[in-house]
C-alpha positions, 0 to 999 in steps of 0.5 A: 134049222137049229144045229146041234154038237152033234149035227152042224154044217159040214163047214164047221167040221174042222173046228176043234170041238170046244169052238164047233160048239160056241160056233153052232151056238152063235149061228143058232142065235143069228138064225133067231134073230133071222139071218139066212143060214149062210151068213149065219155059219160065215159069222158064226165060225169067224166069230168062234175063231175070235172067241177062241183066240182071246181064250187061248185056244187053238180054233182048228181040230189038229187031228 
């Protein structure tokens, strides 16, 4: 099931806003590409932290 902004999985709670969103946006593609769901946020948040940390960016939500 595609995720949204709005309604990702409870893992990626903490993640600040901007990486949540590239995280759901990369697990939505490994999904396509038909990698089972929990795998897919797994990689997805990893490679969301990596993507932030090359652009600077803090990967958690420090809220």
């Amino acid at each position: 099931m595609p995720w949204t902004p709005e309604r990702y999985p409870a893992s990626m709670k903490h993640l600040a806003p901007a990486v949540r969103e590239k995280a759901v946006e990369i697990a939505n593609a490994l999904l396509a590409e038909g990698h089972p769901e929990g795998q897919a946020i797994r990689i997805a948040i990893a490679r969301a932290k990596e993507w932030a940390e090359h652009r600077g960016l803090a990967p958690y939500d420090s809220a």
